[in-house]
Each structure stands twice: as structure tokens, then as C-alpha cells.
C-alpha positions as CSV (number, residue, x, y, z in Angstrom):
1,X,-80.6,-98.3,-92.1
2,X,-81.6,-101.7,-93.4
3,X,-80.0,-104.0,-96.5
4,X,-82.1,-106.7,-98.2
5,X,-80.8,-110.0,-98.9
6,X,-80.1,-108.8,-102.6
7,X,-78.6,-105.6,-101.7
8,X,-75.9,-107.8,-98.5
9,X,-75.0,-109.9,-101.8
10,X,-74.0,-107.1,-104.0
11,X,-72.1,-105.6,-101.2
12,X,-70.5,-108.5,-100.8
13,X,-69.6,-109.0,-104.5
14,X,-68.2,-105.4,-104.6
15,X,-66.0,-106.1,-101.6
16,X,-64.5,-109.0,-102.8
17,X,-63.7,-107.6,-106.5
18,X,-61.8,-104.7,-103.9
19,X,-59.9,-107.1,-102.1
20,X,-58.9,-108.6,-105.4
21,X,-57.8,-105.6,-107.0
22,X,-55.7,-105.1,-103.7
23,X,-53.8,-108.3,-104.1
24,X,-53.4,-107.8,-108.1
25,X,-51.7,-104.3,-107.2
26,X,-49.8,-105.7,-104.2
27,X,-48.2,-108.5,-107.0
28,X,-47.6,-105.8,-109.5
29,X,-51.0,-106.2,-111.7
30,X,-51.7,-102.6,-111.2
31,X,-50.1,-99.3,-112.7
32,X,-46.4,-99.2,-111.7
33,X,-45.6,-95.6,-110.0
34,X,-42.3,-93.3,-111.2
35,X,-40.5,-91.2,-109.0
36,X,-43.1,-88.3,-108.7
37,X,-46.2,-90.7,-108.2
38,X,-47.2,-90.4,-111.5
39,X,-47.7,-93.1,-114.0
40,X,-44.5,-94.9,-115.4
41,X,-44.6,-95.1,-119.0
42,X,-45.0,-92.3,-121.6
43,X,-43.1,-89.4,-122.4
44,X,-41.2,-86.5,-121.0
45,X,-41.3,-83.9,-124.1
46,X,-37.9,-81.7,-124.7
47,X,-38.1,-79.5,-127.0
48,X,-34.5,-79.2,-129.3
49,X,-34.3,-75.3,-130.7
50,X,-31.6,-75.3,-133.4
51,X,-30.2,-73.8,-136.8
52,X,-30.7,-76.8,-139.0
53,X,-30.2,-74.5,-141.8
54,X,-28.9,-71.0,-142.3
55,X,-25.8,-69.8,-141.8
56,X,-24.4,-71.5,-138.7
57,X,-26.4,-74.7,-139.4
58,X,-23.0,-76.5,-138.9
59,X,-23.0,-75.8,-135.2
60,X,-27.0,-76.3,-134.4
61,X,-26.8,-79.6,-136.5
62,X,-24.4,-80.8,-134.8
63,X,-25.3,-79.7,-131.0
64,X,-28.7,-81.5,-132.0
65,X,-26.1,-85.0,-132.7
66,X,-24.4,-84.5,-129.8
67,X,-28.2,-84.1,-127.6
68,X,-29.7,-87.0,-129.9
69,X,-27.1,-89.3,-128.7
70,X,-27.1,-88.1,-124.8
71,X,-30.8,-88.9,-124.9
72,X,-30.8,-92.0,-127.0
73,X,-28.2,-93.4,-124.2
74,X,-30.9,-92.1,-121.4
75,X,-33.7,-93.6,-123.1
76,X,-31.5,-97.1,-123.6
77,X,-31.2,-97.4,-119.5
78,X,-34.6,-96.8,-118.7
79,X,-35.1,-93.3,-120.0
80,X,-36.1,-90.5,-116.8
81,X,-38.7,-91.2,-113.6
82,X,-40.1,-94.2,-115.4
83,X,-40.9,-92.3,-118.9
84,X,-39.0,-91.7,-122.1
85,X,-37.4,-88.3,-123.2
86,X,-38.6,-87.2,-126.3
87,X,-37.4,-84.5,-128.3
88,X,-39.2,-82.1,-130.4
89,X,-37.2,-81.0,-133.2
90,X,-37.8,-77.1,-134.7
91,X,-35.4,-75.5,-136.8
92,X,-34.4,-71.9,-136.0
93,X,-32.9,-71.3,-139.1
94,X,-30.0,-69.3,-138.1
95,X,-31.9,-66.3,-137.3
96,X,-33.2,-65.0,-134.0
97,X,-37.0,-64.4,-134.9
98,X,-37.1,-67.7,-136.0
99,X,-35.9,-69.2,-132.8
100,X,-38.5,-67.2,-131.3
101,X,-41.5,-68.6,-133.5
102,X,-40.3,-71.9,-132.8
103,X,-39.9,-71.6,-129.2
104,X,-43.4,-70.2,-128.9
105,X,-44.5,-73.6,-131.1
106,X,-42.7,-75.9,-128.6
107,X,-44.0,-74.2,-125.6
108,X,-47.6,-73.6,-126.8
109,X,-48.4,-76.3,-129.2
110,X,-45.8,-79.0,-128.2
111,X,-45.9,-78.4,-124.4
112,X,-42.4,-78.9,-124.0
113,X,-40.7,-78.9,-120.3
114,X,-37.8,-77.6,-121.4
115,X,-36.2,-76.4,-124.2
116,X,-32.4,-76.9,-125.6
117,X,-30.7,-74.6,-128.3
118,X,-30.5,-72.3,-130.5
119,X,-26.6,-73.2,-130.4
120,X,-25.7,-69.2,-131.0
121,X,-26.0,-66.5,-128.4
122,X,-28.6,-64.7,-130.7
123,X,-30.8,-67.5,-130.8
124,X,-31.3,-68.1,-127.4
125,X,-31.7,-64.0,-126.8
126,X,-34.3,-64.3,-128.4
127,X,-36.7,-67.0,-127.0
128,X,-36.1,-66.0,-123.3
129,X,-38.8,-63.9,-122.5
130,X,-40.9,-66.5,-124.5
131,X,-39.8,-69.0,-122.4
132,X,-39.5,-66.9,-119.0
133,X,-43.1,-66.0,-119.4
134,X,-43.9,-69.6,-119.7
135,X,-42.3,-70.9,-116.9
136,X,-40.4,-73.1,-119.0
137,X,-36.3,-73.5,-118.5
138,X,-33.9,-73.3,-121.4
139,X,-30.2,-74.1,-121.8
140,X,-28.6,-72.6,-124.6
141,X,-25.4,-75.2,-125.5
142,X,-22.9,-73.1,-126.5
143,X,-24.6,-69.5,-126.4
144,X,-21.9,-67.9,-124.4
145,X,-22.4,-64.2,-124.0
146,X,-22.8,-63.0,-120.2
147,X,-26.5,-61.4,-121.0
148,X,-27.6,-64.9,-121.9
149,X,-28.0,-65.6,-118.1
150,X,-27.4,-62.1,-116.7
151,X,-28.5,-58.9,-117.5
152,X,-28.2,-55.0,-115.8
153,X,-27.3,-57.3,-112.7
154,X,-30.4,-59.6,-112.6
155,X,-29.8,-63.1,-113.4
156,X,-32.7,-64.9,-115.9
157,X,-34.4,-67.1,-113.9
158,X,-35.1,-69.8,-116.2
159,X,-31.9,-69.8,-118.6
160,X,-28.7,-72.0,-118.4
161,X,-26.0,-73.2,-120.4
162,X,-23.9,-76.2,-120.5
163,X,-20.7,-74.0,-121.9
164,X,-18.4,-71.4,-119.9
165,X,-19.3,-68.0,-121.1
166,X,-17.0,-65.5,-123.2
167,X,-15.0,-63.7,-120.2
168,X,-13.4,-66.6,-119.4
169,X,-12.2,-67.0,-123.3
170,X,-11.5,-63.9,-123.7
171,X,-9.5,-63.6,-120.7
172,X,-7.8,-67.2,-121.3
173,X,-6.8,-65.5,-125.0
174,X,-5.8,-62.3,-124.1
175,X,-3.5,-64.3,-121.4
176,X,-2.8,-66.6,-123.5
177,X,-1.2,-63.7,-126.0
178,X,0.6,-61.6,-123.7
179,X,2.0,-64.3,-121.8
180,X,2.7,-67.2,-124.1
181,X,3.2,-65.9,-126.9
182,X,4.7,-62.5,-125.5
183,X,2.9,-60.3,-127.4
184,X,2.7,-56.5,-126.5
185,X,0.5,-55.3,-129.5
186,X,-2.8,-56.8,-130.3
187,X,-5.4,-56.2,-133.0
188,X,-9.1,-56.7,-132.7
189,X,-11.3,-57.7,-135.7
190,X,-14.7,-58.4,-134.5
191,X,-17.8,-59.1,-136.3
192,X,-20.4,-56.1,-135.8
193,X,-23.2,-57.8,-136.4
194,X,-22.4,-60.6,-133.6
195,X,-23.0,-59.8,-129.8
196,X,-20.6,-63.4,-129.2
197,X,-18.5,-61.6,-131.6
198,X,-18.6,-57.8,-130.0
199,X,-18.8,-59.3,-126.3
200,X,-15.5,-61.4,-126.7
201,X,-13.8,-58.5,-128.3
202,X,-14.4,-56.1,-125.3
203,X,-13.1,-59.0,-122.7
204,X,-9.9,-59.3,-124.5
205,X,-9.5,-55.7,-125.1
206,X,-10.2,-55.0,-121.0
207,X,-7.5,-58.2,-120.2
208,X,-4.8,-57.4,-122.9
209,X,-4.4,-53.9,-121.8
210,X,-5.0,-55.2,-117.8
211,X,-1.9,-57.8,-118.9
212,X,0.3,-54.2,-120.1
213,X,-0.5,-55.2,-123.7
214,X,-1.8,-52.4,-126.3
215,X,-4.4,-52.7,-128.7
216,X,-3.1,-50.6,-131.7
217,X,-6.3,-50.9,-133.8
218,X,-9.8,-52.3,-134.1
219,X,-11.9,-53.1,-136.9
220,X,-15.3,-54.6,-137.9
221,X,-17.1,-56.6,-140.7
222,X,-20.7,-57.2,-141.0
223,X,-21.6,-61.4,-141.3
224,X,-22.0,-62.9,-144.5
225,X,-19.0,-60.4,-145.7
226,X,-17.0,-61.9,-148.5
227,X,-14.2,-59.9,-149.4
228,X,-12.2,-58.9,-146.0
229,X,-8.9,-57.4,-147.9
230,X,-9.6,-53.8,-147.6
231,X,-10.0,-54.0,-143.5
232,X,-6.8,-57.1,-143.4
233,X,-4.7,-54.6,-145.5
234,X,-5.5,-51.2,-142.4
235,X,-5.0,-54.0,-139.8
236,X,-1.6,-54.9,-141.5
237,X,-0.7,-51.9,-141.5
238,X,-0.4,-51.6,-137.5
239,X,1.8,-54.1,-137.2
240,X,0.9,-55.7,-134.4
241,X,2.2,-59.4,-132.8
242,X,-1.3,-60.7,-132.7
243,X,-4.6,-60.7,-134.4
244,X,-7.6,-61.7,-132.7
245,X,-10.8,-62.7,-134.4
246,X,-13.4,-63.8,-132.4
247,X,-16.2,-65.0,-135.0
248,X,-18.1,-67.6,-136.7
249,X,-16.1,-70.3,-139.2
250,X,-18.0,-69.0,-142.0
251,X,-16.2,-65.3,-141.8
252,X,-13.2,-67.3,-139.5
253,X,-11.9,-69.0,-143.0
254,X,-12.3,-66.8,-145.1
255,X,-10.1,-63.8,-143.1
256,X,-7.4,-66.5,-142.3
257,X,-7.5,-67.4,-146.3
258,X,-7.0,-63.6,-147.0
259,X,-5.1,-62.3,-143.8
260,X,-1.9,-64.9,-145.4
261,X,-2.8,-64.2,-149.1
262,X,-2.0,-60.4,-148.0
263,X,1.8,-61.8,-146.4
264,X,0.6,-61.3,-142.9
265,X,2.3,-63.9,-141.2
266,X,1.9,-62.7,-137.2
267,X,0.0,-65.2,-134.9
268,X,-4.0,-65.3,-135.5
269,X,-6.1,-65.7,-132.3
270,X,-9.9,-67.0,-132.1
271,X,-12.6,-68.6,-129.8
272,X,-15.1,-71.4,-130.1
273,X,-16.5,-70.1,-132.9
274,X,-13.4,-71.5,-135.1
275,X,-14.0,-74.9,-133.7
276,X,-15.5,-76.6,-136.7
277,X,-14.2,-78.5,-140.1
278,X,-15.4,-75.9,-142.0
279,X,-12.7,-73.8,-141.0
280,X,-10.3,-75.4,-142.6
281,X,-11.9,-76.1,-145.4
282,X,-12.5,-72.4,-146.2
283,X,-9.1,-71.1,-144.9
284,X,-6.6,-74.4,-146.4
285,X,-4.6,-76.0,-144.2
286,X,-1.4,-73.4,-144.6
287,X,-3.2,-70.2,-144.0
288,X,-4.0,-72.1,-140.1
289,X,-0.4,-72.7,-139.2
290,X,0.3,-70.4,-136.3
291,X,-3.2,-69.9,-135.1
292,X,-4.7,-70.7,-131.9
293,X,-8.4,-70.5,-130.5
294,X,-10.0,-71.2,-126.8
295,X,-12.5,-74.2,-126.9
296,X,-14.6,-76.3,-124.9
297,X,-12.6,-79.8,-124.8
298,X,-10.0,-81.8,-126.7
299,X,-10.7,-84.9,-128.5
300,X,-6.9,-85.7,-127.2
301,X,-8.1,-85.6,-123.2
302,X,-8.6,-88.6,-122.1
303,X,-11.4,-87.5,-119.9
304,X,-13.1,-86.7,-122.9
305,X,-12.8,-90.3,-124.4
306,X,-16.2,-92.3,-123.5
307,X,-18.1,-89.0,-125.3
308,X,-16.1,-89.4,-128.3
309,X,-16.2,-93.2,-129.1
310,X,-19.9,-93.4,-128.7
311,X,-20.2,-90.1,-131.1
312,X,-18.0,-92.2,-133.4
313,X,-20.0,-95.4,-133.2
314,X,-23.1,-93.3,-133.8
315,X,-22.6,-91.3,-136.3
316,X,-18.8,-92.8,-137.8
317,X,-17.2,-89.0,-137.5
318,X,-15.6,-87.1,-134.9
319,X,-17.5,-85.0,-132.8
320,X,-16.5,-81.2,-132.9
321,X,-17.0,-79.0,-129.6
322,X,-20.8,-78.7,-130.3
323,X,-22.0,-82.0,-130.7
324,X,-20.3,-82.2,-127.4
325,X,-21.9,-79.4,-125.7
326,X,-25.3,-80.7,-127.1
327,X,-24.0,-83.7,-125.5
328,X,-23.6,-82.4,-122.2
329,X,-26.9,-80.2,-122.3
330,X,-28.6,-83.5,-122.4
331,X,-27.3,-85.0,-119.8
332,X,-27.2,-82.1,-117.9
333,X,-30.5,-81.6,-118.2
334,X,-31.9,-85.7,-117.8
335,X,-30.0,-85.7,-114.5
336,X,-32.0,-82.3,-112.7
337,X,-35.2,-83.7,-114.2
338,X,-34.5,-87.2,-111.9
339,X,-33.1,-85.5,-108.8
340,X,-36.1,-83.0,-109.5
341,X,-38.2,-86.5,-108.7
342,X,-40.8,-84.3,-111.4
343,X,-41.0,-83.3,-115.2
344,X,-42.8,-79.7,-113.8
345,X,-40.6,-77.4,-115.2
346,X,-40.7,-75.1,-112.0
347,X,-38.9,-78.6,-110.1
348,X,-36.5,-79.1,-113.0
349,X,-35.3,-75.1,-113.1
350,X,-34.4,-75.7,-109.3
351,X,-32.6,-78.8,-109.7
352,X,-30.4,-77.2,-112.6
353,X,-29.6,-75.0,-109.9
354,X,-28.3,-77.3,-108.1
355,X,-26.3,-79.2,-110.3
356,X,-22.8,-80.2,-108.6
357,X,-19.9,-82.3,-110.1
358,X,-21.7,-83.7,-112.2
359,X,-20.1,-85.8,-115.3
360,X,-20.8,-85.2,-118.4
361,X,-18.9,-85.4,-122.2
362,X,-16.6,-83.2,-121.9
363,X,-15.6,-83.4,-118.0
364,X,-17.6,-82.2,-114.7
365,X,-20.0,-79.1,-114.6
366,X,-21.2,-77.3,-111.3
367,X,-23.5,-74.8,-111.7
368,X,-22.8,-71.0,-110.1
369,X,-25.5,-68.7,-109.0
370,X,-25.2,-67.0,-112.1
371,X,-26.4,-70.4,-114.2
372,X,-23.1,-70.6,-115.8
373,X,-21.2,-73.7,-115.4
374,X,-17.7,-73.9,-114.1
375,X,-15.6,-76.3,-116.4
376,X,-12.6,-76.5,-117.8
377,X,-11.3,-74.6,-120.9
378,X,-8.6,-75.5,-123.7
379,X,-6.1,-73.6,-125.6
380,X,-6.0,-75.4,-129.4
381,X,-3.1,-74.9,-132.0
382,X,-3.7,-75.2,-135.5
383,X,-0.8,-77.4,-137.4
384,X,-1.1,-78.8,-140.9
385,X,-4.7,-78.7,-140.7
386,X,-5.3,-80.8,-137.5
387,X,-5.7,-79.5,-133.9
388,X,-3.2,-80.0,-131.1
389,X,-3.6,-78.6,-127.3
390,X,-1.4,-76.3,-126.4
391,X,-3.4,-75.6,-122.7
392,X,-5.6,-76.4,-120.5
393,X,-7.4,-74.0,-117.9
394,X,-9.4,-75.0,-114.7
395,X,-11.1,-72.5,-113.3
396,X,-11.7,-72.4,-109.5
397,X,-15.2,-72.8,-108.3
């Protein structure tokens, strides 16, 4: 084929402007690559699932603190492959179908790549299958019943958590009473409305009696009860060394206020559910003296300490146990999104899997084949109001 003079000098033209784009992008003038060959620059959208309001508002509130700071620390070095984390903010409203509307927003409307929250084990039943369908990975900060990531044997393929779950606190309690504290009767007041609640009680039950303790009665109450007297006044009556209430603050402070009110004075046992100010606001500082309750972490680790005086500078207040598991939830989850080299979802659920002593608030998490995270647990005594720990437990990988 042939060229005219006219057509050799727009050739020409054309292959010099190349050349000169070449040598622009070879200096940096063109578009700057992240990790996963995509543009650097814009955004990595997470969406953040919790109860701002409703009755455990206090724990998704602050679980949402804890993940604002992990990410506003992420985004301060650089932010994830190039691009900075967002979060979408939806409020679950402390109940279960909300959690699921909101989740179906994120996912659908939002277009989230993962979400974190609901901070309760309800809330995060609830939006699995949404997000399973989806493809989309979840970690639930503090949601820890077993059938949050395992159920009838099968383990969910796209849910995690950045907490242990309840066997290990209700076998770390029910331990903790027959062998500390020497008990050899228990009682077990659970909330019946609560599968955290009900699942917890049925640990501690199965390891108190393993440990040659006897459970002399159990009782339930519905959430939102008010007036607990009748049920303390039976439970009383069985005389037993130790009571163990595994619930929410809201119903926590208010059976403490009334358990002492009716003269029972014997040892009052609890989970992470009691780990908030509220408590002893609604039960007085008295009513907590001689009470105990498995948590997450202690503000008076010093492994612990980084977490906390950032929290502090942030917001000027201590973090509680779930601004610290929102905490860890976001850096749990910024770190398998880089070594996932992708924001796909598919990439990131792997990489979760894969987590291995990896640092986060409240010490080091490795992820099991179940998606549960071995960590450390903590034993804390109530004394005057404040919070002291008594032990600490390191599970065995």
C-alpha cells in the first residue's frame, strides 16, 4: 500500500506525540498504578453496620469509634493499595431486620466490599445470607455466638469476627468459678430472648458440671424486663455460691441493683456483655463489689496501651472492649485487603483467611479454619466501681 506525502506527515506527528506520552509516563506524568494494577487514587467503600440507636446503641456506637479511628489512622499513612477507605455509615437500630435492610442498602446501593457490625450476635445473623449471596465478607466485632461463623457443621463462608466466641467465656467463667472461687453450686440467669445470652448459658452449664460443679437452678427474663425481683427472690432461694448472668448492661445493672437490694451477697458472674459504663451506672458502685465478668482486653495491659492513648487523644474518654474490637475489625480487615493486593471481595475473604499474628488493639489475632480468631481473654473484678484484672487466658492455637 502506498502513503502520500500528507498522510507520511500525520504518521509522523502521531508517532511522535506516542513517543512523548512514553517518556511523560516513564517520568511519572501518567496515571500512577496501586497494587492490583488499578488506578491509585479514589476510594475503597466499607460499609459500617451498627446499633446507633436502640437498645444496645452503647456497644454499636462505640465499635463504630473504635473502626473510625483504625481507619482514620489507615487513611493518615497512605490509606490501602493506593486509595482511601471509606466507610458507609447505616444504623441497625438494635434490631435484626434492620441490620438486614441496611446491609441490603450497603451492598446494593452503596456497593460496599465489605461490611463491619452489627456489634450484637443478632445483628449480624441477620445480614449473612444477604451478604453470602452477594459475595460480599462481613466481620461481626463482637458478635460471639458459634453459629455466627458455624452452623450444623458448615462454616459461613464469608463471615468473620475480630472477637473470641462464647465457649471460650463460658468455659473461662465456669473455670474461673469452680476453680477460683471454689464454688460447687452455680445458678444460671440467662436472657431468653438473647441467642449470646442462651448460647453462653449452655457453655457454662456443660463446663461447670464437666468441672464437678452443680447447677441448682436456671431461670430466664425476657430483654427490656424491668422488675427482676420475683425470679432473684426463686434464685435466692437455692442458695447457691455463684450466679451467673450472661446478658446485656441494660438488664446486667439492673439484676445486680436488685440481686443486693434482695440481701444476696454470693459472687455474681458475667461476660462481655457487662463491659460497659453503663453498668455501673444502672447497678451503683456497691451492688458490683464481688463480681466478675470475661472480656476482650484490659485497659491495665500494657500490650493494650498504643490502642488506648490514641482512643484517648481522639475522642478524650476511655475506650471500653467495643470500641476496641471495632478497633481491631478495622485493621484486621485494611491489612487482608493489602495482602489481598485487590479490593474484590472474593480476594479479601481469602486473605482474612489467612490472617496470622497479626497486631492489632488489643494484642495478636490468627485466624482458625472456623473464622474465629485465637486471642487472648481476661478475667475482670469489679471493686468500688472500677475494673481490676484478676486473669488472663491465652488460648493455644
Amino acid at each position: 500500500m502506498k502513503f502520500g506525502k500528507k498522510m507520511l506527515k500525520a504518521m509522523s506527528l502521531l508517532a511522535g506525540a506516542a513517543l512523548m506520552g512514553a517518556v511523560l509516563t516513564g517520568c511519572g506524568g501518567g496515571e500512577k498504578k496501586a497494587d492490583n494494577g488499578a488506578k491509585a487514587g479514589g476510594e475503597i467503600k466499607i460499609g459500617a453496620n451498627f446499633e446507633m440507636t436502640g437498645g444496645v446503641a452503647n456497644y454499636g456506637s462505640a465499635n463504630f469509634k473504635g473502626l473510625d479511628l483504625a481507619i482514620e489512622e489507615i487513611n493518615a499513612k497512605g490509606g490501602v493499595l493506593g486509595k482511601k477507605i471509606v466507610l458507609v455509615k447505616a444504623d441497625s437500630k438494635s434490631d435484626p431486620a434492620e441490620a438486614a435492610n441496611a446491609a441490603t442498602k450497603l451492598i446494593s446501593s452503596d456497593k460496599v466490599k465489605a461490611i463491619i457490625g452489627p456489634a450484637t450476635t443478632g445483628g449480624v445473623m441477620a445480614e449473612i445470607q444477604i451478604a453470602n449471596d452477594a459475595k460480599v465478607p462481613v466481620i461481626g466485632p463482637s458478635a460471639t455466638s458459634p453459629k455466627v461463623t458455624v452452623e450444623n457443621g458448615q462454616v459461613k463462608p464469608f463471615v468473620f469476627r475480630s472477637c473470641f466466641i462464647d465457649p471460650l467465656q463460658g468455659d473461662v467463667m465456669a473455670t474461673f468459678a469452680a476453680k477460683t472461687l471454689k464454688a460447687k453450686t452455680a445458678v444460671i440467669y440467662v436472657d431468653s430472648s438473647s441467642d449470646y445470652s442462651k448460647s453462653l448459658g449452655d457453655v457454662f452449664k456443660e463446663k461447670f458440671e464437666a468441672a464437678g460443679g452443680k447447677i441448682a437452678m436456671q431461670e430466664a427474663f425476657l430483654q427490656k424486663d424491668q422488675d427482676f425481683k420475683a425470679t432473684l427472690t426463686k434464685l435466692k432461694g437455692a442458695n447457691a455460691d455463684v450466679i451467673f448472668v450472661p446478658a446485656y448492661y441494660e438488664e446486667v445493672g439492673k439484676i445486680v441493683k436488685q440481686a443486693r437490694e434482695l440481701g444476696i451477697t454470693c459472687p455474681i458472674l458475667g461476660t462481655d456483655g457487662w463491659d460497659d459504663a453503663k453498668t455501673v451506672e444502672l447497678a451503683g458502685k456497691g451492688a458490683l463489689n464481688n463480681t466478675y465478668f470475661s472480656t476482650h482486653y484490659s485497659d491495665q495491659d500494657k500490650e493494650v496501651q498504643g490502642f488506648i492513648n490514641a482512643y484517648k487523644k481522639k475522642y478524650n474518654e476511655a475506650p471500653n472492649v467495643f470500641a476496641a474490637l471495632g478497633y481491631d475489625a478495622g485493621i484486621l480487615l485494611a491489612d487482608a485487603i493489602k495482602r489481598a493486593g485487590s479490593d474484590d471481595p472474593v480476594k479479601i475473604t481469602k486473605a482474612l483467611e489467612e490472617t496470622k499474628d497479626l497486631a492489632v488493639g488489643t494484642g495478636k489475632i490468627t485466624m482458625d479454619k472456623n473464622h474465629n480468631p485465637i486471642k487472648s481473654a481476661v478475667i475482670l473484678e469489679y471493686k468500688d466501681g472500677k475494673t481490676v484484672m484478676k486473669e488472663k487466658i491465652t488460648p493455644k492455637a
